[in-house]
matplotlib code that plots the C-alpha trace (Angstrom):
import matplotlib.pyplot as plt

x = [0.9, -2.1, -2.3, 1.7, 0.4, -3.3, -0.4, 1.8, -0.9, -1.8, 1.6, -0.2, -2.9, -1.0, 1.4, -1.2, -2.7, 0.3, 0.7, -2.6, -1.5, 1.2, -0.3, -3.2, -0.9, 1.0, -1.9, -3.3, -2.0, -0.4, -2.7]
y = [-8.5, -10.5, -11.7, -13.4, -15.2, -16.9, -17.9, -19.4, -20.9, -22.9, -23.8, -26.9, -25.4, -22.2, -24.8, -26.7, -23.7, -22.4, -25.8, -25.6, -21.9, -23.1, -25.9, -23.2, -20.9, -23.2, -24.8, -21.0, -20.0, -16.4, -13.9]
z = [15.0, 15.1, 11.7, 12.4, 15.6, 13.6, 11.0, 13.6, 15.7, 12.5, 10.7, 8.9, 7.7, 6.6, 4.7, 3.3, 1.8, 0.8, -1.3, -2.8, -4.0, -5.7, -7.2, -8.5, -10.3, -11.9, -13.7, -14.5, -17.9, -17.7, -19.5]

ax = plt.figure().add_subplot(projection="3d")
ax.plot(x, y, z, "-o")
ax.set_aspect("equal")
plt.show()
């Protein structure tokens, strides 16, 4: 699809985002 080939064309800034997820929800108390 062409959603799976953006992703692929930009593995570092997929990861990076990816990371900065993460790093979001873990500081986000659950409700």
């Amino acid at each position: 699809t062409a959603g799976c080939d953006d992703y692929h064309a930009k593995p570092v800034h997929f990861s990076k985002l990816v990371e900065q997820m993460e790093a979001l929800l873990e500081n986000v108390p659950e409700a």
